[in-house]
C-alpha positions as CSV (number, residue, x, y, z in Angstrom):
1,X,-114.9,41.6,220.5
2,X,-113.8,43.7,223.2
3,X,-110.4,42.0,223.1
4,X,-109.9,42.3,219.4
5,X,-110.9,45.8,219.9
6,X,-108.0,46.3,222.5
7,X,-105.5,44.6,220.3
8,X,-106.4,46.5,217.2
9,X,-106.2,49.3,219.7
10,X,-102.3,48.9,221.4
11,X,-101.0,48.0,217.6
12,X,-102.4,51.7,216.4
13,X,-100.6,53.2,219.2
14,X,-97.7,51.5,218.8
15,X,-97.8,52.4,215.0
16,X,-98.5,56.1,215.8
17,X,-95.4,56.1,218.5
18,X,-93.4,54.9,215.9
19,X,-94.1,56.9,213.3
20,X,-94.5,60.4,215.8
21,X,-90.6,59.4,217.3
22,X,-88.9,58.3,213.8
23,X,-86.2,60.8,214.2
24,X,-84.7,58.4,217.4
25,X,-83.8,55.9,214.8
26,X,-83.0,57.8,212.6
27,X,-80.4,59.3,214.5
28,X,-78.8,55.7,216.0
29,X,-78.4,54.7,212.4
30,X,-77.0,57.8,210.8
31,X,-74.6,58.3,213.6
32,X,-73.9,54.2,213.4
33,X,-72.7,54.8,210.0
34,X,-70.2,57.7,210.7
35,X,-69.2,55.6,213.6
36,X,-68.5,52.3,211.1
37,X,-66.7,55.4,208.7
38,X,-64.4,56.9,211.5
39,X,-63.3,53.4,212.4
40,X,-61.5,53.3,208.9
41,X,-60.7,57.1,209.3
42,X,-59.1,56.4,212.8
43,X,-58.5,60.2,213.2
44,X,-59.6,63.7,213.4
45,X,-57.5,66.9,213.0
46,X,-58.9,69.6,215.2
47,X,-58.4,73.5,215.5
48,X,-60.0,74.9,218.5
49,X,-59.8,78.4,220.7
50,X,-60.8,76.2,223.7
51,X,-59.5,77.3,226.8
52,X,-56.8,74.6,227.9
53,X,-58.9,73.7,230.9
54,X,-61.8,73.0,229.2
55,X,-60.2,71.2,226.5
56,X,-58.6,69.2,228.5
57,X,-62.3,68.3,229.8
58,X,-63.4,67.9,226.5
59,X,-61.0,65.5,225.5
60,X,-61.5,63.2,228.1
61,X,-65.1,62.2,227.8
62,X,-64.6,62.3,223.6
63,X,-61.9,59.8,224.1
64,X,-64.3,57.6,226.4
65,X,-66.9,57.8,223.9
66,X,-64.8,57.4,220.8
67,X,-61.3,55.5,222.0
68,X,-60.7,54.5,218.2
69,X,-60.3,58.3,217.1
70,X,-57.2,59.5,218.1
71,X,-57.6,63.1,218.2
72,X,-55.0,65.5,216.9
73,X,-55.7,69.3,218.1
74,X,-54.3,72.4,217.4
75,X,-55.2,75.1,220.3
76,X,-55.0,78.7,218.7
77,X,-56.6,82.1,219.8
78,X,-60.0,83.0,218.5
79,X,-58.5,85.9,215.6
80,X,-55.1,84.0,214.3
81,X,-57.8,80.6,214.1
82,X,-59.4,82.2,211.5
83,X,-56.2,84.3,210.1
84,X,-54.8,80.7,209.7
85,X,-57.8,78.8,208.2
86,X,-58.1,81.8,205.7
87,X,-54.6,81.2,204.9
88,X,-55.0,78.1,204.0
89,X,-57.9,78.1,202.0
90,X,-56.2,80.9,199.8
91,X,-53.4,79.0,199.6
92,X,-55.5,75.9,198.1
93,X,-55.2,73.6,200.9
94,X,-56.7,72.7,204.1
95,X,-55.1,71.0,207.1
96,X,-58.0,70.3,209.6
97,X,-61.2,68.2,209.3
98,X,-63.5,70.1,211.9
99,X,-62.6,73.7,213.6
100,X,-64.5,75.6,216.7
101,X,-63.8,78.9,216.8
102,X,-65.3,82.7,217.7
103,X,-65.5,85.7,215.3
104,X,-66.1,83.6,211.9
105,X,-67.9,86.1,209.5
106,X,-71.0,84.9,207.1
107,X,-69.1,85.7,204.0
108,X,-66.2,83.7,205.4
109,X,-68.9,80.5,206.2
110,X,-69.8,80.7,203.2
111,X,-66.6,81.3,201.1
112,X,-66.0,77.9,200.1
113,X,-63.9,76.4,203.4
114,X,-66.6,75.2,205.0
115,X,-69.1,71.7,204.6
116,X,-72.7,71.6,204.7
117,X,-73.6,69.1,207.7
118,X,-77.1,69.4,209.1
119,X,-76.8,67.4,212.2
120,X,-79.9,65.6,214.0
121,X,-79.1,67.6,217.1
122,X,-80.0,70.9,215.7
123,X,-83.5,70.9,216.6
124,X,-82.6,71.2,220.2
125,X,-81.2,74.4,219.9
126,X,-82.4,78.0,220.1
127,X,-83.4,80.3,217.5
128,X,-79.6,82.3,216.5
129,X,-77.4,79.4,218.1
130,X,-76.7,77.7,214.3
131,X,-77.3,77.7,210.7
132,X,-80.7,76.9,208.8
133,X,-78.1,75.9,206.1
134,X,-76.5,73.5,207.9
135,X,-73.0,75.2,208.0
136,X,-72.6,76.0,211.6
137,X,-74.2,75.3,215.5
138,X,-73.3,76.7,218.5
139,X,-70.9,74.4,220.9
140,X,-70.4,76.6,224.1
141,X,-70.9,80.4,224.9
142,X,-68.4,83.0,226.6
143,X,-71.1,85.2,228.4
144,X,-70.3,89.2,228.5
145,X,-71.9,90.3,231.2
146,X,-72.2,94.3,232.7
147,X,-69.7,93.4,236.1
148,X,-69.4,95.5,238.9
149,X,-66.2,95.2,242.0
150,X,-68.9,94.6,245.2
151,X,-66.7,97.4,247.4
152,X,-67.4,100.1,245.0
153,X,-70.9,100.0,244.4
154,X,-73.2,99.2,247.2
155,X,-76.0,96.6,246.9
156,X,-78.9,99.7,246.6
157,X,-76.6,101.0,244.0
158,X,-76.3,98.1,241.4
159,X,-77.9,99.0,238.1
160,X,-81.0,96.8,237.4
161,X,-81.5,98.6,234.1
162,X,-79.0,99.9,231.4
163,X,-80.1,103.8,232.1
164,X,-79.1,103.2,235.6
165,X,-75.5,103.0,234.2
166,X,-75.9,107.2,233.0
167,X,-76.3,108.0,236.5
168,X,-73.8,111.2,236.9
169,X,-71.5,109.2,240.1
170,X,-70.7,106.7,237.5
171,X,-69.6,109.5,235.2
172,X,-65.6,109.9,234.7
173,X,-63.5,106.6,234.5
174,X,-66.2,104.5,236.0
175,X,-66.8,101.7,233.4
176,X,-64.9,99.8,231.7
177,X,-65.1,98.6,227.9
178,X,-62.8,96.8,225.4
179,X,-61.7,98.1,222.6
180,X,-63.8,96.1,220.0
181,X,-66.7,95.6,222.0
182,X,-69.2,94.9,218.7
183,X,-71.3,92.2,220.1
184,X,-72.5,94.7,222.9
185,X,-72.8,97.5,220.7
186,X,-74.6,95.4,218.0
187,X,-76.7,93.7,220.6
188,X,-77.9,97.0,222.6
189,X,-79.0,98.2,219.0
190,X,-81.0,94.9,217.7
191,X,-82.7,95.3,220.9
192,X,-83.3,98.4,221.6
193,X,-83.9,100.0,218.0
194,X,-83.6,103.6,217.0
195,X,-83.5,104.2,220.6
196,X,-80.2,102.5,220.8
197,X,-78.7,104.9,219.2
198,X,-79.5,107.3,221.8
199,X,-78.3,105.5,224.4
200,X,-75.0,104.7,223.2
201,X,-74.6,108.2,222.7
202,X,-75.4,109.4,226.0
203,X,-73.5,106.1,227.5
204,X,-70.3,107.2,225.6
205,X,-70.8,110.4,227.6
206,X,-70.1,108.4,230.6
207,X,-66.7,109.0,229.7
208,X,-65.6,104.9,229.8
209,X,-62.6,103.2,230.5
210,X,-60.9,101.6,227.6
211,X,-58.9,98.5,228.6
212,X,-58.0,95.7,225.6
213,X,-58.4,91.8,227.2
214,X,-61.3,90.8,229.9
215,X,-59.1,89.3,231.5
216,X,-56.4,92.1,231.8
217,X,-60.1,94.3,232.7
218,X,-62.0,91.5,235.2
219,X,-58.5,91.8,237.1
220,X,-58.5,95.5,237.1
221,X,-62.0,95.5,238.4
222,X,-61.2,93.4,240.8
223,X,-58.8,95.6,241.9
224,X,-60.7,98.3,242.4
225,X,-59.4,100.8,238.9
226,X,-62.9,101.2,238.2
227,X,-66.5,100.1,239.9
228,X,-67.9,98.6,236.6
229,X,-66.8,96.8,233.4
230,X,-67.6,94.2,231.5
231,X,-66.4,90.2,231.6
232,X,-67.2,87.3,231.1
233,X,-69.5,85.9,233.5
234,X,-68.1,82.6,234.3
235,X,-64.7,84.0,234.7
236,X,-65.8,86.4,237.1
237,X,-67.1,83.3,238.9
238,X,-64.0,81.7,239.1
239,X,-62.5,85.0,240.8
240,X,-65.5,85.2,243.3
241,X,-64.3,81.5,244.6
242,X,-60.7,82.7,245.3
243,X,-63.0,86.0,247.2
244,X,-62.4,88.0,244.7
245,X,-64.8,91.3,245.3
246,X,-66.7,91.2,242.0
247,X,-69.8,90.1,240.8
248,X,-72.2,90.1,237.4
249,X,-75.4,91.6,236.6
250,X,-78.4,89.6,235.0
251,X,-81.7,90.2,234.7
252,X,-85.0,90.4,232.1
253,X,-83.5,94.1,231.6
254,X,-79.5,94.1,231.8
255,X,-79.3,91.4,228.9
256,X,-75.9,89.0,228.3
257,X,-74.6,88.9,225.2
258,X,-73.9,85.1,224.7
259,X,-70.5,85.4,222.1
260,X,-70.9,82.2,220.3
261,X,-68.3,79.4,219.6
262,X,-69.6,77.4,216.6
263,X,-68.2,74.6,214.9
264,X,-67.9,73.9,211.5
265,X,-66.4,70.6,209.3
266,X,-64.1,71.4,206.1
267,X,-65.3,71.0,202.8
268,X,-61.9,69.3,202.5
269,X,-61.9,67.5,205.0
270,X,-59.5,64.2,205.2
271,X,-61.7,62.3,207.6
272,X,-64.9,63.6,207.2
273,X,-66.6,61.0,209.3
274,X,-64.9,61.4,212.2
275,X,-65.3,65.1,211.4
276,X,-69.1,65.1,211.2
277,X,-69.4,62.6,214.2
278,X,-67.3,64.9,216.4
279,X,-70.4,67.6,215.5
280,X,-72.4,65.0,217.1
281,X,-70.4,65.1,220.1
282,X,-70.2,69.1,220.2
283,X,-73.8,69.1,219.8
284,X,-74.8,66.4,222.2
285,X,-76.4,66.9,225.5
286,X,-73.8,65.5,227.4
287,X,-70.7,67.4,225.8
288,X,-73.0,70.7,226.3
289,X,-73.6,69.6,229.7
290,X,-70.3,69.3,231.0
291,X,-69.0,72.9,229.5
292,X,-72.3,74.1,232.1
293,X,-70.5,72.1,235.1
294,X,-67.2,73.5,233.6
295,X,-68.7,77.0,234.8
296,X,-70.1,78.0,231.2
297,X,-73.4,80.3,232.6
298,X,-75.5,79.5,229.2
299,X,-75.9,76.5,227.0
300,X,-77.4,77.1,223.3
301,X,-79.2,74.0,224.2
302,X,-82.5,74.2,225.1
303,X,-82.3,70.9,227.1
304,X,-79.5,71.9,229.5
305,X,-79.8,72.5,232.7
306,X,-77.7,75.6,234.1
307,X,-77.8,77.4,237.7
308,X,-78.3,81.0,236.2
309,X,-82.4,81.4,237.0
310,X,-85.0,81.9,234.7
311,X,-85.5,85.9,234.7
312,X,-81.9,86.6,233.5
313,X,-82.0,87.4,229.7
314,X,-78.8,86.1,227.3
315,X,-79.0,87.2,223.7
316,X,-77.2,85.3,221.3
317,X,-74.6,87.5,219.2
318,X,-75.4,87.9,215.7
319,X,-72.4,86.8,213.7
320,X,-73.1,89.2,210.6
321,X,-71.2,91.9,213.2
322,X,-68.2,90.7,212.0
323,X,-68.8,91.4,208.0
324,X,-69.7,94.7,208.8
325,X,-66.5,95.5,211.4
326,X,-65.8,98.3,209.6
327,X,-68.8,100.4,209.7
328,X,-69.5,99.3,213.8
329,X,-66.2,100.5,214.2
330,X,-67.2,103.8,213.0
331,X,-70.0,103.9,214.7
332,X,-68.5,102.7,218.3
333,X,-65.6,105.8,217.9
334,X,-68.3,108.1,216.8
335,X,-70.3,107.0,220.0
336,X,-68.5,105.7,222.7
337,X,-64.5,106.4,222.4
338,X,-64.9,110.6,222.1
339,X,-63.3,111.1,225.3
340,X,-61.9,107.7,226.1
341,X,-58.0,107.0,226.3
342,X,-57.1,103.6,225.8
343,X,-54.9,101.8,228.5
C-alpha cells in the first residue's frame, strides 16, 4: 500500500510540475516554429539607433545563435529613425521587418506601422518597460543620470537629494541641461506631483546651463564649464576609465530616468518570422545580459544582474511625453529656460 501510495504520489507531482511550468514548452515550440519560418525567410531587415559598438556586440552573438538569418541593418539616429519610418508608412510602403528605436510616440505605435506580437518573454519585465498590447518591449536603457565633475564639488558637497541642487553656490551657470530634456521634466512631475511643479520652478531659478548633446555636455563637465549636468550614466563610465574627473549620482532619492529603447515588428513586414524571433532575441536574458556587460547601468529585465546596488532608484520614462512635446515644451520654457542662454 505504502508503495502504491508513493507512486500515486510522485505521478501527482509530476502532473502538477507540469501543468504549474506549461509556459517552458510552450515557449520551445512557439519559438521552434518561427525558427522553421525564418529558415524559409533567410533574412531580416533591421533599423536600429544602436550605438556602433554595441551593435557590433549585438550582432555577433545573434549571428551565433541564428547563422541562417543574414541580417541586413540600417544604423540611423534616434529622431531621423522615426522621421524615416513615418515617411514610409505615409508614403504606403515599408522597408524594414523589425525597428529599435527611442522617442516613438503612442499615437505613432499605434498608427497602423506597427504589428501586434506579444512575446513569451514579457512577463520578465517591469511594470512601464513594454506594452500590455503587445506592440512594444523594452531592449536596452540609456540612463540619465544628475552628474557632477569630482574637482568641483567636494565629496561632503554632492547632492543626495534633488533640493540639495537649489543650494545658492550652485546658483549661476552651475548645471547643466539639454535642450529637450522631457523625460526629466516629465519624470520629476509623475513623481513628485503638484509639488513638482514647485520645484522645477525654483530649479529653473538656478539659472541652468543649456547645452544640446550629452555628449557635447558630459565632455564639458568633464572639463570643468560647470560642476553639474546631466549624462548618461554608462557614458560617464567610460570617461571615468580614461580618469576622466566625473561621476553620477544614484540613490532611493536622486532617481534615473531609464530613456527606453523598445522594439517593434512591422505590420508589413517581409519576413515576419525572422522579425518576431529577433524580438525573442532582444527580449532574451542573454541579449539583455550582454548590453549590462556592455556598460548599460539598468536592464528592463527583472532577471538581470547589473553592478548598480539595490538603493539606487531608475524610473522608466513614460513614452506618452512625446505626444504631448508641445505642451512640455511650454511648460520647460515657462519653468526652466527664463534666464538660460543656449550654447
Amino acid at each position: 500500500m505504502h508503495s502504491v501510495a508513493l507512486v500515486l504520489s510522485l505521478a501527482c507531482c509530476l502532473m502538477a510540475g507540469a501543468v504549474a511550468n506549461p509556459p517552458v514548452l510552450a515557449q520551445s515550440e512557439h519559438v521552434a516554429k518561427l525558427i522553421e519560418g525564418a529558415k524559409k525567410e533567410a533574412q531580416l531587415d533591421w533599423y536600429t539607433s544602436m550605438s556602433v559598438v554595441d551593435n557590433a556586440k549585438y550582432l555577433e552573438l545573434f549571428n551565433k545563435k541564428y547563422p541562417f538569418i543574414k541580417l541586413n541593418v540600417r544604423r540611423v539616429g534616434g529622431e531621423r529613425l522615426v522621421t524615416i519610418i513615418t515617411t514610409e508608412h505615409r508614403a504606403g510602403k515599408s522597408l524594414f521587418d523589425v525597428v529599435i528605436s527611442s522617442g516613438v510616440a503612442p499615437s505613432l505605435i499605434k498608427s497602423g506601422i506597427f504589428a501586434k506580437y506579444l512575446s513569451p518573454e514579457y512577463k520578465y519585465f517591469s511594470p512601464g518597460t513594454n506594452d500590455a498590447e503587445g506592440y512594444w518591449a523594452d531592449t536596452y536603457t540609456n540612463s540619465l543620470a544628475l552628474t557632477y565633475n569630482t574637482r568641483m564639488v567636494p565629496k561632503d558637497k554632492v547632492p543626495q537629494r534633488w533640493e540639495d541642487l537649489l543650494a545658492p553656490e550652485w546658483k549661476g551657470k552651475k548645471i547643466a541641461i539639454d535642450t529637450e530634456p522631457y523625460e526629466w521634466f516629465d519624470a520629476v512631475l509623475r513623481l513628485m506631483g503638484e509639488k513638482g511643479w514647485d520645484y522645477l520652478k525654483r530649479f529653473g531659478e538656478q539659472e541652468l546651463v543649456v547645452v544640446r548633446g550629452n555628449n557635447l555636455r558630459a565632455q564639458q563637465l568633464a572639463a570643468g564649464e560647470f560642476p553639474f549636468g546631466f549624462s548618461y550614466a554608462h557614458q560617464i563610465d567610460r570617461m571615468k576609465k580614461d580618469r576622466a574627473p566625473v561621476d553620477w549620482i544614484g540613490n532611493e532619492y536622486i532617481f534615473i530616468v531609464n530613456l527606453l529603447h523598445p522594439v517593434f515588428v512591422s505590420a508589413k513586414a517581409e519576413h515576419p518570422n525572422a522579425a518576431r524571433l529577433f524580438v525573442e532575441f532582444c527580449l532574451s536574458k542573454e541579449a539583455q545580459q550582454l548590453l549590462v556587460q556592455l556598460g548599460r547601468k539598468a536592464s528592463s529585465r527583472m532577471d538581470v544582474a547589473t553592478d548598480v546596488p539595490k538603493a539606487v532608484r531608475f524610473v522608466p520614462e513614460d513614452l506618452s511625453i512625446y505626444d504631448r512635446i508641445n505642451e512640455a515644451r511650454a511648460d520647460i520654457e515657462k519653468l526652466l529656460f527664463r534666464s538660460t542662454a543656449s550654447r
